[in-house]
C-alpha positions in Angstrom: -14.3 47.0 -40.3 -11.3 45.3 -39.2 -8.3 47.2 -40.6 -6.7 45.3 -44.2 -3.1 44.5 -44.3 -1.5 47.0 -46.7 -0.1 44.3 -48.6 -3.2 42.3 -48.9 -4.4 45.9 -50.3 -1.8 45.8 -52.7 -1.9 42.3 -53.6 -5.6 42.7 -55.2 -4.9 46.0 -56.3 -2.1 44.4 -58.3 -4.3 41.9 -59.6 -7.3 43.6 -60.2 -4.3 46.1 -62.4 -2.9 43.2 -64.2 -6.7 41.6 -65.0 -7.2 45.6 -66.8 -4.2 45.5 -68.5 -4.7 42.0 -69.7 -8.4 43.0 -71.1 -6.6 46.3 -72.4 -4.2 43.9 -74.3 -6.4 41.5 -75.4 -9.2 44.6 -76.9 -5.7 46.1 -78.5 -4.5 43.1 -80.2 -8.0 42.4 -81.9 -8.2 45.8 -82.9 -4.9 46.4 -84.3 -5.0 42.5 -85.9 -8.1 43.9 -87.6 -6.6 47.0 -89.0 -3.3 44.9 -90.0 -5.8 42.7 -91.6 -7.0 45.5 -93.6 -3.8 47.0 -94.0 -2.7 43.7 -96.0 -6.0 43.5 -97.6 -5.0 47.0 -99.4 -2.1 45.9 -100.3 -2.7 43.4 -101.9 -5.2 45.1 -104.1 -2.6 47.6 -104.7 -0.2 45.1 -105.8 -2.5 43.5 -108.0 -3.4 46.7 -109.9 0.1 47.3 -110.1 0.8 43.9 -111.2 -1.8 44.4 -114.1 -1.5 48.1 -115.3 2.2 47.6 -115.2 3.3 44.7 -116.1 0.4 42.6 -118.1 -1.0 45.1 -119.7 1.4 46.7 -122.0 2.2 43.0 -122.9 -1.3 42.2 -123.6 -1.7 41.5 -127.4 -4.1 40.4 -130.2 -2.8 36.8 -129.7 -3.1 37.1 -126.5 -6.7 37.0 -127.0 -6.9 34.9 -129.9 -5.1 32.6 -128.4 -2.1 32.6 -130.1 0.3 30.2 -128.8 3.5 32.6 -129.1 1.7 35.4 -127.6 0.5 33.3 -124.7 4.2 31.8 -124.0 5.7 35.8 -124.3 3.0 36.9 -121.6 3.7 33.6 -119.4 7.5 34.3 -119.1 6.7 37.5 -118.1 4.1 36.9 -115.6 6.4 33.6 -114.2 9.2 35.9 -113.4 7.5 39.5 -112.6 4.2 38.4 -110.8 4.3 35.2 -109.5 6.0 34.5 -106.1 5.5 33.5 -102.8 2.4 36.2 -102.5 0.8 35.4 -105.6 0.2 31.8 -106.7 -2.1 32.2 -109.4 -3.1 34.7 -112.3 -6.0 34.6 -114.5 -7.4 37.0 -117.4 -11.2 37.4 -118.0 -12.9 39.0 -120.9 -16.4 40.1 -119.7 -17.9 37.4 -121.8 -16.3 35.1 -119.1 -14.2 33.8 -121.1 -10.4 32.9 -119.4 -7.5 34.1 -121.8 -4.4 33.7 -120.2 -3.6 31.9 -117.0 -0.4 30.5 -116.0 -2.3 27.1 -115.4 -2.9 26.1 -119.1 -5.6 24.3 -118.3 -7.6 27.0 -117.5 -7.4 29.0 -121.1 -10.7 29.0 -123.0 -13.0 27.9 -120.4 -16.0 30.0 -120.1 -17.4 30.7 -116.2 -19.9 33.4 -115.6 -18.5 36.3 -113.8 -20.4 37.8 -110.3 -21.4 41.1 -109.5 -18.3 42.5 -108.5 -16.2 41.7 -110.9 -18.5 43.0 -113.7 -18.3 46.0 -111.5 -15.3 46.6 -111.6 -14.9 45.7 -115.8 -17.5 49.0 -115.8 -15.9 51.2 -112.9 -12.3 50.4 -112.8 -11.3 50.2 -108.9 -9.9 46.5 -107.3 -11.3 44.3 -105.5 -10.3 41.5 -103.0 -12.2 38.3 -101.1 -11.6 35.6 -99.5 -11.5 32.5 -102.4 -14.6 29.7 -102.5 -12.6 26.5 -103.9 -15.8 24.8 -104.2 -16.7 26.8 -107.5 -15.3 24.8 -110.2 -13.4 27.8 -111.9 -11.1 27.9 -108.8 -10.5 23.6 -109.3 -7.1 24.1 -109.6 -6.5 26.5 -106.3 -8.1 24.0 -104.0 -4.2 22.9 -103.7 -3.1 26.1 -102.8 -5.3 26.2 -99.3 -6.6 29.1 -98.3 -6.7 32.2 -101.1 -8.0 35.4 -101.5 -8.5 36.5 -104.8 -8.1 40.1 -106.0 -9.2 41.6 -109.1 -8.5 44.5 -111.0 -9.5 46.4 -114.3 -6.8 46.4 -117.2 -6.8 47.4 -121.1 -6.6 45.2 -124.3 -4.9 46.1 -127.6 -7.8 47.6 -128.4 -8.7 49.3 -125.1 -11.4 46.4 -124.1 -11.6 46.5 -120.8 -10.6 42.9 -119.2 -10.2 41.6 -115.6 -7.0 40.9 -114.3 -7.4 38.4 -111.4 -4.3 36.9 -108.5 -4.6 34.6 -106.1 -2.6 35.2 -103.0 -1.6 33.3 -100.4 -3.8 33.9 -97.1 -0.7 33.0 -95.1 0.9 35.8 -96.8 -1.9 38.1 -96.2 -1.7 37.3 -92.5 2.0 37.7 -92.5 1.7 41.5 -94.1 -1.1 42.3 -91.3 0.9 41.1 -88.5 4.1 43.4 -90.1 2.0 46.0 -90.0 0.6 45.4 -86.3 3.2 43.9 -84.3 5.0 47.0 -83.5 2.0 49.0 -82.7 1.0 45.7 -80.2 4.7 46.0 -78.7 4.6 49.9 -78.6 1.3 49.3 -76.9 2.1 46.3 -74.3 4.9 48.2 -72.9 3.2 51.0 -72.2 0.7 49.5 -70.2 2.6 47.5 -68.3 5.3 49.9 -67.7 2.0 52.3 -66.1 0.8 49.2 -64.2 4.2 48.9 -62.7 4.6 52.5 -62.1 1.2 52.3 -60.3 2.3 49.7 -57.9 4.3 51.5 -55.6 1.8 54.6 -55.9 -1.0 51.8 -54.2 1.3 50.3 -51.8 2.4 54.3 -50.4 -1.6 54.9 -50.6 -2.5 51.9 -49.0 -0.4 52.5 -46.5 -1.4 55.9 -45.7 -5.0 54.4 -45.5 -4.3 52.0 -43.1 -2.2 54.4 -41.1 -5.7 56.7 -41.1 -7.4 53.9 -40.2 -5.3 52.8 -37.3 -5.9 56.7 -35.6 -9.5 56.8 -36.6 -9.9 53.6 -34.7 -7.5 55.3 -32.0 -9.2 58.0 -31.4 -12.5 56.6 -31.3 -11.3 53.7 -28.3 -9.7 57.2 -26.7 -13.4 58.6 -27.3 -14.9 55.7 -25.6 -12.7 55.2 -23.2 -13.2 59.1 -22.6 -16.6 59.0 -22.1 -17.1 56.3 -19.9 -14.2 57.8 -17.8 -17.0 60.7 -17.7 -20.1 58.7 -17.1 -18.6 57.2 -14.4 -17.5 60.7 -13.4 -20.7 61.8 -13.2 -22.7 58.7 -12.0 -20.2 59.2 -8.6 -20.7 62.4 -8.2 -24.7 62.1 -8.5 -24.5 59.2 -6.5 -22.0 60.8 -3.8 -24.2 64.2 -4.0 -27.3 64.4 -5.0 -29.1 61.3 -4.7 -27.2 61.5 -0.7 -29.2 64.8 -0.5 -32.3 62.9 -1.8 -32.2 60.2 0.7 -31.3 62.6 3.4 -34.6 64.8 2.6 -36.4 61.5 2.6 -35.8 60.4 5.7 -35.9 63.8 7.6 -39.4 64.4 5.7 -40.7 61.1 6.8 -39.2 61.1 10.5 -41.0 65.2 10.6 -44.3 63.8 9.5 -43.8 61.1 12.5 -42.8 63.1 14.9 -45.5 66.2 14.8 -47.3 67.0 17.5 -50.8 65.9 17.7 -52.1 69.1 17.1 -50.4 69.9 13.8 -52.9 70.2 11.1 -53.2 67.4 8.7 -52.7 69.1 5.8 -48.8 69.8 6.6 -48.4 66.2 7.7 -49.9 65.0 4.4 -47.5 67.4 2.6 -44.6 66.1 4.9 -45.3 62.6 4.0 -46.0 63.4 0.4 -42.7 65.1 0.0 -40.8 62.2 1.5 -42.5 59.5 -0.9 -41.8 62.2 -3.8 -38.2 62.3 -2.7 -37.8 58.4 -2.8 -39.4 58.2 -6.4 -36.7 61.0 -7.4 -34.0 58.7 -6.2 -35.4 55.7 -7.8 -35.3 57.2 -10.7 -32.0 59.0 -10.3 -30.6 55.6 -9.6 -32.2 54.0 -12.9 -30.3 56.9 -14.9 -27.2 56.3 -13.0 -27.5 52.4 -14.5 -27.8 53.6 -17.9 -24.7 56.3 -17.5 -22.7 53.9 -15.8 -23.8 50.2 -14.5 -22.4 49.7 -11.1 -22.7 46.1 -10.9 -21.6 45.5 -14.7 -18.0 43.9 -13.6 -19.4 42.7 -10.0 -22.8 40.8 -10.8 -22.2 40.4 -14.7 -23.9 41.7 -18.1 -27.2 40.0 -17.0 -27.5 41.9 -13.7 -27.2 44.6 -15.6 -29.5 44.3 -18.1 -32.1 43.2 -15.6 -31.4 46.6 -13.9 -32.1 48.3 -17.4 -35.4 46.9 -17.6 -36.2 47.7 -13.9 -38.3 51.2 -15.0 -39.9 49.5 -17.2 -41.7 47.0 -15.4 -42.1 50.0 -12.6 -44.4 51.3 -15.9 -46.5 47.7 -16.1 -44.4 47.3 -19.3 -43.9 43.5 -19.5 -39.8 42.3 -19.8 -38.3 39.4 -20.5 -34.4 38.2 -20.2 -32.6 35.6 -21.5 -28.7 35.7 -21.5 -26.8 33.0 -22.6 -25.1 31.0 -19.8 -22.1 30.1 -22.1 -21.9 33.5 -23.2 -17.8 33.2 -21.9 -17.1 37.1 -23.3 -14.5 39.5 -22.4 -15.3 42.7 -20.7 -15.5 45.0 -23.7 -18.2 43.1 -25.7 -19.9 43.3 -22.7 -19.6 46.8 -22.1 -20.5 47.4 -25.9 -23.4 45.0 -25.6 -24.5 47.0 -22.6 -24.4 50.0 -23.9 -26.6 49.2 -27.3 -29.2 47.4 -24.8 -29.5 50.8 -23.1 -30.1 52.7 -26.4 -32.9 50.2 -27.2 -34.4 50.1 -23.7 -34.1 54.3 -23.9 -35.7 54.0 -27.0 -38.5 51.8 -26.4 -39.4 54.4 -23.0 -39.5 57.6 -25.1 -40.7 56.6 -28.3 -42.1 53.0 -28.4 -45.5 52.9 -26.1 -44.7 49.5 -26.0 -46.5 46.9 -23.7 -44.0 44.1 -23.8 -40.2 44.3 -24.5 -38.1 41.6 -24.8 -34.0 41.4 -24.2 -31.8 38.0 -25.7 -28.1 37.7 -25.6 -26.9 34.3 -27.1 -23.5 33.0 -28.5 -23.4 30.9 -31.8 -20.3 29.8 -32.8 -18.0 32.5 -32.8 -19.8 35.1 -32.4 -22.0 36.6 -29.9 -25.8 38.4 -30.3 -27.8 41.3 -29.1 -31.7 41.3 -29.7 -34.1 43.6 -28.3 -37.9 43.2 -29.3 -40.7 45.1 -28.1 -44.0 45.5 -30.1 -44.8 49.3 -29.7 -45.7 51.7 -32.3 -42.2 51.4 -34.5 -40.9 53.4 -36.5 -40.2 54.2 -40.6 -37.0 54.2 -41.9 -37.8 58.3 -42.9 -38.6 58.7 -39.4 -34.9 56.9 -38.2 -33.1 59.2 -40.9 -34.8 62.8 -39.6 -34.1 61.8 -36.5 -30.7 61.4 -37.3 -30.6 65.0 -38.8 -31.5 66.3 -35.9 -28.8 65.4 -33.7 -29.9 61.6 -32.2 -26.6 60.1 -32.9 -27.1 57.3 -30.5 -27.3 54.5 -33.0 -25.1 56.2 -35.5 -22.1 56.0 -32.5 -23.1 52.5 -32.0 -23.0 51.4 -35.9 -20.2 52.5 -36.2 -18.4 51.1 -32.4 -19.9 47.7 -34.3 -18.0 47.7 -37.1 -15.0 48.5 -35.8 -15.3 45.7 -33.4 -16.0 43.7 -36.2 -20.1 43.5 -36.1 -22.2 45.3 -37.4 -26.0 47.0 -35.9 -29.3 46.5 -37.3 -32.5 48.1 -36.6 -35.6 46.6 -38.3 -38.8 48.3 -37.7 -42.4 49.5 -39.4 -45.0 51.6 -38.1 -47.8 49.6 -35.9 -45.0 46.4 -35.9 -43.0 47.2 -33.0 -39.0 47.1 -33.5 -36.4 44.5 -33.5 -32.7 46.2 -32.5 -30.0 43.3 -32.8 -26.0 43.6 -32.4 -23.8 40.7 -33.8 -20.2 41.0 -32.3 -17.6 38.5 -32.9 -17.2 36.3 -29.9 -13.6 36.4 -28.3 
């Protein structure tokens, strides 16, 4: 792929960082909101047992529960300046009958409301309890005025060792206040830690990012030096066969051909047959020396254009009664490395639809759309499955491997899509210059 600015890299890693630590901060507040909810929850039933064991109840009396009205004014005074506060805005006194006996809302003494599970619980077990208040229950009337309040019960003793529930209202706001007392600091403690890590990783991505774009840059390097090396070699070669070998060739051709012409009349047929068949032997060497000297190095790739070229590709195959078909885009209007790299993949398909394919038509497209520019080679031979591609592969058949990855760092990418009995569909997608 195209190489990513380093502080593009940086910028998402920064932000993908700060989205973590926000999640991280959020999870952590609502955890430690929930323990500091908790926190105040205890508390508050400690205060309330506290409050009860001892304060009320060494002032708890017989007329106190006769309802004396000296008794109830000396517990009142007491309770008014020792209990009752900002925290606790109401304080009732419960005989397990359900019967009130005290509260410091008057109104209240005497009346008779039947008492829930818990807090005959805790008249039997001892122990505190606290929840959240329902105002609608008509013992509460007179705390619908105080908002929200949670109320906390706890055992206590009479005169005569009764047991009777001492209950206190307290302010949720209160509550809230002792839980985020208990919290904040943990939250604070918390928040700077992660940030101080996230910033602490920034310049830790930014020297990492760079030193992955710096490998990038030479990986890319070295593979244009590797391209550029080899087709310094195939050209290399493709002159020296040309200059040598296939010389050689033509030279044996023509001296076979002009020997076979030339015998005398009584020179036995045989040898002139063998003369001739040599030469004719000799030209089909050269042919096909010349149609491996296209695909190591295309002569008339810069001279004619890509679509002399291709049509030179396809030459041995229609030489084999395989039907071709070419269609290059007029408009193509590319530079002269897509169309080396374009080249070069067409090869590696026409190679392997000779070796492997047994095809009996093949079919070569080069288009442009837009901005970018298209390779597809179709021929409807035997195929191959994907298994097949991948032990191939193994083995040492790098072809399309090298051109994947030529693709991408041009930009495009290679496809190959193919299935045994449905011939093969190559295709190259380069972006157009």
């Amino acid at each position: 792929m195209r190489p990513t600015s380093v502080a593009g890299a940086v910028a998402r890693f920064v932000l993908a960082g700060l989205a973590a630590v926000a999640v991280l901060v959020v999870g952590t507040l609502l955890v430690l909101r929930e323990l500091g909810h908790r926190q105040a929850i205890r508390d508050a039933r400690e205060l309330t047992v506290l409050a009860g064991q001892g304060i009320v109840e060494p002032e708890l009396t017989a007329g106190v529960l006769t309802g004396d009205p000296a008794a109830l004014a000396t517990l009142d005074r007491l309770v008014q300046e020792r209990v009752l506060g900002e925290r606790v805005a109401r304080v009732k006194i419960w005989t397990r009958a359900g019967r009130i006996v005290y509260s410091d809302e008057p109104s209240l003494i005497g009346d008779r409301y039947e008492l829930g599970a818990e807090e005959a619980e805790i008249l039997t077990t001892g122990g505190s309890h606290a929840e959240l208040s329902d105002l609608d229950r008509p013992e509460n009337r007179t705390e619908r005025e105080l908002g929200d309040v949670y109320e906390v019960y706890a055992r206590v003793r009479g005169p005569g060792g009764e047991p009777l529930l001492f209950e206190t209202y307290q302010r949720a706001s209160a509550l809230v206040t002792t839980g985020r007392d208990v919290w904040l600091p943990f939250a604070a403690v918390v928040l700077s830690g992660l940030v101080l890590l996230w910033l602490v990783q920034v310049p830790l991505a930014w020297r990492l990012a760079r030193n992955l774009r710096r490998t990038q840059l030479e990986r890319e390097a070295l593979l244009v030096k590797a391209v550029e090396a080899s087709a310094d070699e195939r050209r290399r070669i493709a002159g020296d066969l040309h200059d040598g070998v296939v010389q050689d060739l033509a030279g044996l051709s023509y001296g076979l051909s002009a020997a076979a012409d030339r015998a005398p009349p009584d020179t036995p047929p045989d040898l002139t047959d063998s003369l001739r068949r040599g030469a004719a032997l000799s030209r089909d060497a050269i042919r096909r020396l010349r149609a491996l000297l296209v695909e190591i190095h295309p002569p008339n790739l810069r001279s004619a254009g890509l679509e002399a070229a291709l049509a030179d590709l396809l030459a041995p195959l229609r030489a084999q009664d395989v039907a071709t078909t070419l269609v290059v885009d007029d408009a193509l209007a590319i530079d002269t490395e897509t169309e080396l790299l374009l080249f070069r993949a067409a090869s590696e398909a026409v190679r392997n639809v000779q070796k492997h394919a047994r095809a009996r038509s093949v079919s070569v497209r080069v288009e442009r759309t837009g901005e970018r520019v298209r390779l597809e080679v179709t021929d409807d031979g035997a195929g191959v499955a994907d298994e097949e591609r991948a032990r191939r592969r193994t083995e040492g058949h790098v072809g399309l491997s090298l051109l994947d990855e030529l693709a991408a760092a041009a930009g495009g990418r290679l496809q190959v899509r193919s299935a045994p009995g449905s011939g093969t569909t190559f295709s190259m997608e380069l972006p157009a210059p």
